[in-house]
Every structure is written in structure tokens, then in C-alpha cells.
N, C-alpha and C positions, 0 to 999 in steps of 0.2 A: 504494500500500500504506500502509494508517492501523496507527501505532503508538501503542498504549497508555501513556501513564507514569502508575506508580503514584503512589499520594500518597506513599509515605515517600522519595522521589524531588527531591519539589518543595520550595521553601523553607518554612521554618516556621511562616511566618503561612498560606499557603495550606494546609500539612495542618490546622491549627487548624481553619480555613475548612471544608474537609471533614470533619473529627470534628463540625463544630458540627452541619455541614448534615445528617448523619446522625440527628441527636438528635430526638423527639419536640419538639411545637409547645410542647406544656408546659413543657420544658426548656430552649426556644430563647426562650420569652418569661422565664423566669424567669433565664436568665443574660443576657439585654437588661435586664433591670429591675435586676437586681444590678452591673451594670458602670454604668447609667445613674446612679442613684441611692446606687451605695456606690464602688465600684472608683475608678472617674476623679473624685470629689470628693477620697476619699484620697490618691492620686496625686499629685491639682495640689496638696495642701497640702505632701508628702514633695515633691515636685520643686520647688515654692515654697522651701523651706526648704536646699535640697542647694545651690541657690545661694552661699548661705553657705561661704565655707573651715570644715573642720574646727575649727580652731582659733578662728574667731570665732563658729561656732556653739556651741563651749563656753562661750566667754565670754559667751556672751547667755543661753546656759542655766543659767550658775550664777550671776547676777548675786544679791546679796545681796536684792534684790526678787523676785525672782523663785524663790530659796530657800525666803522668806519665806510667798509665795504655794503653792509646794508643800506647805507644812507645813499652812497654814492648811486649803487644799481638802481634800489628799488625810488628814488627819490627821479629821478635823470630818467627813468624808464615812463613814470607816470606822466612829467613834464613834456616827454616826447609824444608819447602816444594823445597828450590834451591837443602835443598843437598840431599834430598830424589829424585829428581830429576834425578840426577846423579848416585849413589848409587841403585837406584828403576831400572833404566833402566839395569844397570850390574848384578842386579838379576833375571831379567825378561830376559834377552840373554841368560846368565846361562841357566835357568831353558829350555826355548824352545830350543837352539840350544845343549845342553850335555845332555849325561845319567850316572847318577854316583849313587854311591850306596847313600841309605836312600833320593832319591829324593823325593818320595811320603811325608815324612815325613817334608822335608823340605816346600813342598809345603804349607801341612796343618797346618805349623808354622808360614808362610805369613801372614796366616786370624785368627789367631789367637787373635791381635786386636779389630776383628769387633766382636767376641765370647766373652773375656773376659772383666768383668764389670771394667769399666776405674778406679772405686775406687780401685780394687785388683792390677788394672796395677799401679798404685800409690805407694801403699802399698808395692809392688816388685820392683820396682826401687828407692822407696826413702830406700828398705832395701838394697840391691845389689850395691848403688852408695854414702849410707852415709860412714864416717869416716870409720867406724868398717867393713864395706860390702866387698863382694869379689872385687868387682873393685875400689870402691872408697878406700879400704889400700892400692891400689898398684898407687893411682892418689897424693893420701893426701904426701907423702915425697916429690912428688916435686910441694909441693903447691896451686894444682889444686882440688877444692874445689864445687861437683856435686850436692848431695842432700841441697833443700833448698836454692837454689841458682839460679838465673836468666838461670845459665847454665842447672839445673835440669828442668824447665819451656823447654827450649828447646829440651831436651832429651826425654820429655814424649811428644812432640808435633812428635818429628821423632819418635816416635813408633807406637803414634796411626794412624801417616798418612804414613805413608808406605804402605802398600796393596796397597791404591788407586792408587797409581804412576805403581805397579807392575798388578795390577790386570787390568788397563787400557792399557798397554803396550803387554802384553801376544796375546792377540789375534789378533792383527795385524800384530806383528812380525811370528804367528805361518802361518801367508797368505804371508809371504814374500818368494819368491824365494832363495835359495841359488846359482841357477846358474846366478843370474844377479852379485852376486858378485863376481863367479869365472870367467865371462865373462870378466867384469872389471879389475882383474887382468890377465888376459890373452893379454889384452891389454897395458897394461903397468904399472897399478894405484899402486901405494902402498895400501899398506892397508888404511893409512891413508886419502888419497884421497877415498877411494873406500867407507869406512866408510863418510863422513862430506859430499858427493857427491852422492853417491848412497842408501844407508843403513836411514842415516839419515831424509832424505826430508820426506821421505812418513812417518816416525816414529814423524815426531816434530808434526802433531796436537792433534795424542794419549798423546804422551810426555808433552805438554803443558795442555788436557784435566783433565791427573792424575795431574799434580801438583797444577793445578787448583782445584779440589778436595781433594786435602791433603792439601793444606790452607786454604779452608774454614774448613773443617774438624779441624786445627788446631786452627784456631780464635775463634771455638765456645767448646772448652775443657774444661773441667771444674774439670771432678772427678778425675782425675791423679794429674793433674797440681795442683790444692787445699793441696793435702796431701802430693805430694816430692817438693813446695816452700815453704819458710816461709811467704808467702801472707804479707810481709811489704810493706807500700808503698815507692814509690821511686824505689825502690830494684828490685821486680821481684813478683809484683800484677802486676795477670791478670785484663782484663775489664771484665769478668765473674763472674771473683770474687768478683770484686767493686760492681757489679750490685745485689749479696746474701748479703754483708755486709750491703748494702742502704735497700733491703729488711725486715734485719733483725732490721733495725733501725726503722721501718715503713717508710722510705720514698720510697715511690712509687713512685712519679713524678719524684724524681730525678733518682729512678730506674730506669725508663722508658725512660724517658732522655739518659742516659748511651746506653739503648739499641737502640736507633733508630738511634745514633749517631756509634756506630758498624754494627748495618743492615745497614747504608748507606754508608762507609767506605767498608766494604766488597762488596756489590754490584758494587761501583767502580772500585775497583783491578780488582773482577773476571769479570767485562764489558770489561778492559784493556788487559787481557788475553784470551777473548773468541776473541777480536777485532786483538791481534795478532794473534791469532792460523787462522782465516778466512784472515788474510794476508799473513798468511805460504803456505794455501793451496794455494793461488791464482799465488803467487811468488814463490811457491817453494824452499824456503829455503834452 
């Protein structure tokens, strides 16, 4: 006589096993590819890191360098991504609502970014914005002072996250109506109104989605930002950087350290903004 046992019967990992094995192939490859590729990298950095006592993993977290580095990244990250925010959306109108000559060209200079390796983006703006550079001669007489400089750390952070602002924007506005705003001015609106009233509402959770992606994109930068700062601490170290220099020293744990304490800082922010952008659509901004 064969006896059945149900699965909520058998231990944990084996009902796991069977809810998985019920699941379509679509589902079964797509949570293979997300444990492969996201789950167990995360894991071994948290489990790399939990090594550490409580108490010494604070201590490596708040080290005065390391302080230093959190202000630098996550301060210069959010700064970039507000004004790429702005900036990203007047190119993204641009582009969908005019036709002007060498548009195509302009386009394919948007994504330019996501193509070029971030060490040559580096290498191009710490040449372009040092002393001797086309733009940094014309900054340096009155003092202003790019390559190699906190201000340079934030200039390679608005270059490499731009697209995202623009390239999240484009398609939403390309589904928007223009006669809801001539309707609106027909009625009396200024532009102004008609723009922060009409234009805007449906645009802030794309608007909020890019910026959200061009700072995390900008927190985790490395090969620009390495070659146009002078990586001192205090100054304008990245947490990126902190985390190759600990590497390079052998210290792992404190490497690790470093990183779990930016994976969890970052996860925060962009919780805070996917937590407004689900307030925007709700409220309507």
C-alpha cells in the first residue's frame, strides 16, 4: 500500500522545490536568471560582510573616510541626477515636440554614454575641463576649478546619467496629446498653468522613474569618476573608489563593509522615490 505525502508535509526547501516545479518555463527561467545573476551575488556580499562583529562593522562603517566618501557619492549623485532632471526633460521636449536640422545626430549623441567605455569618458573630460582644456581655460581666470575636483566627480556623474532621464521621458511624452494643451489654452491657462497643470502630472512618474535611474547609475560610477578626480580623501573620493583602494590593500571585509553599507543606502533613496513616484500617480501631482 503506497502512501501519498503532501508537500506542506515535507521540509521547506523541498515545498519550495515543488511550488517552483509547478511554475511555467517562463517563470522557472526567469527566477534561475534572477537568483543567478542578482540573489547569490547579493548574498555572498551580505554574508561576506556579516563576518564582521556588529560592533566592528560599525566601526569600519563610520570611519571618518568613509563618512567622507558617503557625503561625496551619495550627496554629488542626488545633485546630478536633480539637475539632469531638469535639463533631461528640456531635451527630451526638444527632441519629441521640434524638427530641426542634424536631429538624428543629436539623438545618437544622447546614448552615446551607454556606448562609450566610462574610462575614455574620463579621459575626455578630465582633458576638455583641466587647466589647459577647451573649457576649463575659459573657467580657470575666474577661479573655477573642474578636473580633479569634487566639481569634476559631479560632471562625469551628469554625463553618464543623462540618457536615462531622456530616454525615460521620450516615450511618454511622444503619447501625449498636443491638443489637451491647446484646449487648455483656449480656455484661458497661461502656459504656465497649462505646463505644472496639465503637461506635467502625467510626465512626473516617467520624470521621477529617469532620475531614479540616473542616480543609481551615478552612485555606482567608477571608471570616469577615478580618472577626472584626484581620488583624495576628504576632497572628492568616491565610495567606489574607497571600496578598489580597501581591495587593493587586501582588505576584503572592510571592502565588503563599504559595499553593503552603499547597497543599503541606495536601496533606501530609490524605495523613497519609487514611494513618491506611486504617490504622484495616485495624487496626481
Amino acid at each position: 500500500m503506497s502512501v501519498s505525502v503532501h508537500p506542506a508535509s515535507t521540509p521547506a526547501w523541498k515545498n519550495y522545490l515543488y511550488q517552483v516545479g509547478k511554475l511555467s518555463w517562463p517563470w522557472r527561467i526567469t527566477l534561475g536568471y534572477l537568483t543567478v545573476m542578482l540573489i547569490l551575488p547579493v548574498s555572498a556580499l551580505i554574508l561576506k560582510a556579516s563576518t564582521e562583529s556588529p560592533i566592528n562593522f560599525w566601526r569600519i562603517a563610520t570611519t571618518p573616510v568613509a563618512l567622507a566618501t558617503y557625503d561625496v557619492t551619495f550627496v554629488t549623485s542626488l545633485i546630478a541626477a536633480a539637475i539632469n532632471g531638469v535639463f533631461g526633460f528640456l531635451i527630451a521636449w526638444v527632441l519629441v515636440r521640434y524638427d530641426f536640422p542634424l536631429k538624428r545626430f543629436v539623438e545618437a549623441a544622447i546614448d552615446l554614454p551607454f556606448a562609450l567605455p566610462t574610462s575614455v569618458a574620463g579621459l575626455t573630460l578630465a582633458t576638455v575641463y583641466s587647466e589647459n582644456g577647451w573649457i576649463g581655460s575659459l573657467l580657470a581666470p575666474l577661479g573655477i576649478k573642474v578636473a580633479f575636483t569634487r566639481l569634476g566627480v559631479g560632471v562625469a556623474m551628469l554625463f553618464i546619467s543623462l540618457p536615462f532621464v531622456v530616454r525615460t521621458l521620450q516615450p511618454v511624452m511622444q503619447q501625449m496629446e498636443k491638443e489637451i494643451e491647446e484646449a487648455s489654452w483656449s480656455l484661458g491657462a497661461s502656459q504656465w498653468q497649462t505646463f505644472w497643470r496639465v503637461v506635467l502630472p502625467p510626465l512626473m512618474p516617467a520624470l521621477l522613474t529617469g532620475v531614479a535611474l540616473g542616480f543609481a547609475r551615478a552612485v555606482g560610477e567608477y571608471g570616469s569618476v577615478v580618472i577626472v578626480a584626484s581620488n583624495v580623501p576628504f576632497k572628492d573620493l568616491i565610495a567606489s573608489v574607497l571600496i578598489i583602494q580597501r581591495l587593493e590593500q587586501y582588505d576584503y571585509s572592510g571592502a565588503t563593509v563599504i559595499g553593503v553599507v552603499l547597497l543599503g543606502i541606495s536601496l533606501l533613496i530609490l524605495l523613497a522615490i519609487n514611494l513618491i513616484q506611486a504617490w504622484g500617480r495616485r495624487y496626481e501631482l
